[in-house]
Every structure is written in structure tokens, then in C-alpha cells.
N, C-alpha and C positions, 0 to 999 in steps of 0.2 A: 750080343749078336753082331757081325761083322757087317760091312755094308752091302757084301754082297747077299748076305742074305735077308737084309730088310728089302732091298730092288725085287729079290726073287719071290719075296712074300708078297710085296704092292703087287706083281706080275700074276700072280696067282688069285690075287683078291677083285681085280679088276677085272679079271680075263671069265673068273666067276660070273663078275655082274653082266659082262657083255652076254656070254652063254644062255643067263637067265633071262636075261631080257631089261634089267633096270636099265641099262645102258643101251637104248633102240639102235636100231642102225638107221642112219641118217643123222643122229641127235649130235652133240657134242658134250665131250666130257666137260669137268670143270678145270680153270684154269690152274697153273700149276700151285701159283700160292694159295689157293683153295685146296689143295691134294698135299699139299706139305704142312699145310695145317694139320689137315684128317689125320694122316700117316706119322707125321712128328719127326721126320726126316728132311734131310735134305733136298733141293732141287733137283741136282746132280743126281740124286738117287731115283727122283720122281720119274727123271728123263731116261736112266736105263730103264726103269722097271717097262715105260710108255712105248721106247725104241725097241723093246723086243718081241712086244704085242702088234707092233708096226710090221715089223721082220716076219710076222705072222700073217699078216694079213687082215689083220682088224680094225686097226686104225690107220687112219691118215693124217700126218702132222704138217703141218704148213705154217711158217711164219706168217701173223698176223691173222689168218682164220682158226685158230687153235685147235684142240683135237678132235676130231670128228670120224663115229663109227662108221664103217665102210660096210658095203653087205660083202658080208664073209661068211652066207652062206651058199654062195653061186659056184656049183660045181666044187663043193667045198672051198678049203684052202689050200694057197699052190703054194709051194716051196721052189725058189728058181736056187736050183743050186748053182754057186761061184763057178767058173769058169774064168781061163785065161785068155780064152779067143785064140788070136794068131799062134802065140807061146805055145800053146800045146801042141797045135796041128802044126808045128814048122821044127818039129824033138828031131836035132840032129843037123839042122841045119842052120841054125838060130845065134848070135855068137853077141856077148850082151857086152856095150861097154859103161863103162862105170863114171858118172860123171860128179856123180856126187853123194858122199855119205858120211853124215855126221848124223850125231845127236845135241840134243835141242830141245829145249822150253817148249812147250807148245804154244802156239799165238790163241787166240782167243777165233778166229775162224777154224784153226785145227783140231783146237779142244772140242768145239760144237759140233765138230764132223764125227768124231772119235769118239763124244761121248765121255771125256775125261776130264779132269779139275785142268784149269789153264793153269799153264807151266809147269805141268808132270812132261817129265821127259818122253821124248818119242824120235822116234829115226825118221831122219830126214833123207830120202834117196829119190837119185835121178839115174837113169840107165837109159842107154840109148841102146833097141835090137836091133841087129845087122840080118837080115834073113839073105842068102845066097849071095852078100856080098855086096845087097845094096841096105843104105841106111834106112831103114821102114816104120820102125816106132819110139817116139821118145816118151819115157815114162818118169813120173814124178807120182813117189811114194810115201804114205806118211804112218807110220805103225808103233802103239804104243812098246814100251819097253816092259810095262810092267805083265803082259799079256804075253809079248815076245821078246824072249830074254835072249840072251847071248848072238845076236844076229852078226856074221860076218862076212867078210868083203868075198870069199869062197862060196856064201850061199849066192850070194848076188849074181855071180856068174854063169848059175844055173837058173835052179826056179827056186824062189823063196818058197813059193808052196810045197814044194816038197821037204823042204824043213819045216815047215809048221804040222804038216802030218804026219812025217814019216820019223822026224827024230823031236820033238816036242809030243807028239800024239794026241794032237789036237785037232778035232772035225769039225771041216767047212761045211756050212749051212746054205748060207742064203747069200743072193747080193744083189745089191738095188744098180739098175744102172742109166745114168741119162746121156745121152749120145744126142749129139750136134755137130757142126760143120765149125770150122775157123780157118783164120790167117794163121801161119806159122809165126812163133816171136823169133826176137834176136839166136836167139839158142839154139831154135831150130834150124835154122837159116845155116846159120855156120854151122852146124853138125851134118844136115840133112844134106846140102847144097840144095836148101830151096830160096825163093825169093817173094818179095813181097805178093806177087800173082798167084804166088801157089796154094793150096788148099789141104788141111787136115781133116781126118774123122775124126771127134774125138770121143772116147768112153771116160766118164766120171763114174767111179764105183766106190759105194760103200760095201763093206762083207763084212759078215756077223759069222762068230762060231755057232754051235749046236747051241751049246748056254746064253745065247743071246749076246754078248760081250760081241764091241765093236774090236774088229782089229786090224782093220786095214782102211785109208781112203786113199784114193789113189785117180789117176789120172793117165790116159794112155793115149797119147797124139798119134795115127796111123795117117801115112800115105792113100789115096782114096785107092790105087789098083794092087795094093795088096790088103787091101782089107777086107773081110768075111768076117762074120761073126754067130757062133754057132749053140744055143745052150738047149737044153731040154727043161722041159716043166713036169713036175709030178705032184697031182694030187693026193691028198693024204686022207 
């Protein structure tokens, strides 16, 4: 059996117990090397099977308070699907430059975001969009290789999502996202013309395909007056 399909069977056995009730909501599951015992797998594996029930809306995973049922049965379960924010609503106006792309080991922060073995290879990209001429968002990308193959410097220019759906035939699911305020860094400063006073929005986003597989995290610094941010929710 391959790994992805012991994740997919732990995903299916747990997702059971929540349904039925042995796993309450409120409670917490058991910790991971108690699940890797039961299951006879890996960690790595315990943690996609966990991150896709997450990507559900069942659980909630937290360093240090471990996993813990969420009620997911309030107004069912929501699906937020991925969204590009500004990228989409600026089609045509938008002109991406490319500041960095290589591939890369994954660091042990990467891996944990990604959901990957540390130092499986993954793309490392920075793009700075130009919307109507002014510098408006720097993005810092980080996407496994083995999920997303052949990515190149021509997708980049556009929308990498549209190579991921339209010539891979791959569908976006879900994406978690936490948004904050900061200082711009050195990078920004010189690309943007901002300065130490000045102030970013930022979105941290993980996205999951339909199969639960992470494949993207990613990071997107916007200027605070062009920023809008616009997604739909649907229950299922």
C-alpha cells in the first residue's frame, strides 16, 4: 500500500469515529505517537491524514494544545475555497516581476507548513505585482515539486493557478488564511519604495487540493490602499 493511501485510509477511519461520536466534539484526539502506534505508520503520514480532516473543518490543530474536535456540526461544514485576492480582480492590469526562483531542500519550518518529509525538494519564489504601475504586493511562495511538477519562470508571469488547474488538472479546495498588519523588510523597502514608517497587509495562506494534499504556502505583503480581499463560503 503507498503512502498516500495509508493517510487516506487513517483519514477515513477517524473522520468515521468523529461522525459517530467516539471522538466528541470538544474532546481531543490522542497524541500523534499514540496514532502511529494504532495505525503502524508514520508521523508524516498521521499528520496528512489529521491536516485534511483539519481542511474539513473537524479539527483544530495547535501546537502545544494538540488536536482538538471542533463542532462541525454548526451550519454544517464550510469549504472556503482558495482565492487570489487582488491577482484575480486586477486580470489585465497586473505585471508580476520575478525576484526569485529556485528550488530547494525544504527547511524544517517549510516542511511543517507543506506537510512534507524535510528536504523534499520544493520551489522557492518571490514575485513582486505591479498593479497600474505601482509596486502593490510582494509574494513569497513555497510549493512542493512532487505535487507540482514542471513549474516555470512563464507560469510565474501569469497565475501559477492557472497552471495548476488548467494544464496539470488539478482542483483547488480549500485555504486557510491568517492576515495581519507589519513593517515592510529590507526587500520590500527597495522594491516597493517603502520605508521604515510604512505598513503592509499581510495574508499567510495555506491551500489544499480536493485530495487533501497541501500545495502551496505562501505569503502575500499588500500595500494597505490597494488592498481588498474578497472569498465566498459554501456549505456543503
Amino acid at each position: 500500500m503507498n503512502k498516500q493511501a495509508k493517510y487516506q485510509r487513517i483519514y477515513e477511519d477517524v473522520k468515521r469515529k468523529l461522525l459517530s461520536g467516539v471522538y466528541p466534539i470538544g474532546s481531543k484526539l490522542e497524541d500523534g505517537n499514540s496514532l502511529v502506534h494504532e495505525y503502524g505508520v508514520s508521523l508524516m503520514t498521521v499528520k496528512k491524514a489529521l491536516d485534511m480532516l483539519a481542511a474539513e473543518g473537524f479539527l483544530i490543530r495547535r501546537r502545544g494544545d494538540g488536536t482538538i474536535v471542533q463542532d462541525w456540526t454548526k451550519g454544517k461544514k464550510a469549504s472556503l475555497y482558495a482565492v487570489e485576492g487582488s491577482t484575480r480582480r486586477n486580470i489585465g492590469k497586473i505585471v508580476s516581476k520575478i525576484l526569485h526562483f529556485e528550488v530547494e531542500r525544504a527547511s524544517v519550518e517549510i516542511a511543517e507548513k507543506l506537510s512534507v518529509d524535510e528536504n523534499e525538494f520544493v520551489y522557492n519564489i518571490a514575485r513582486l505585482r505591479v498593479i497600474d504601475n505601482v509596486p502593490s504586493i510582494m509574494e513569497y511562495t513555497y510549493m512542493p515539486i512532487s505535487i507540482i511538477p514542471n513549474l516555470k519562470y512563464e507560469h510565474l508571469l501569469s497565475s501559477i493557478y492557472d497552471y495548476i488547474q488548467r494544464d496539470l488538472g488539478l482542483s483547488v479546495y480549500s485555504s486557510f488564511l491568517n492576515v495581519r498588519g507589519l513593517r515592510p523588510n529590507e526587500l520590500e523597502k527597495e522594491q516597493m519604495g517603502l520605508t521604515d514608517t510604512d505598513f503592509l497587509l499581510q495574508i499567510e495562506q495555506v491551500a489544499n487540493l480536493d485530495d487533501g494534499r497541501i500545495f502551496e504556502y505562501s505569503i502575500a505583503r499588500h500595500l494597505p490602499e490597494e488592498f481588498r480581499f474578497e472569498t465566498v463560503v459554501f456549505n456543503q
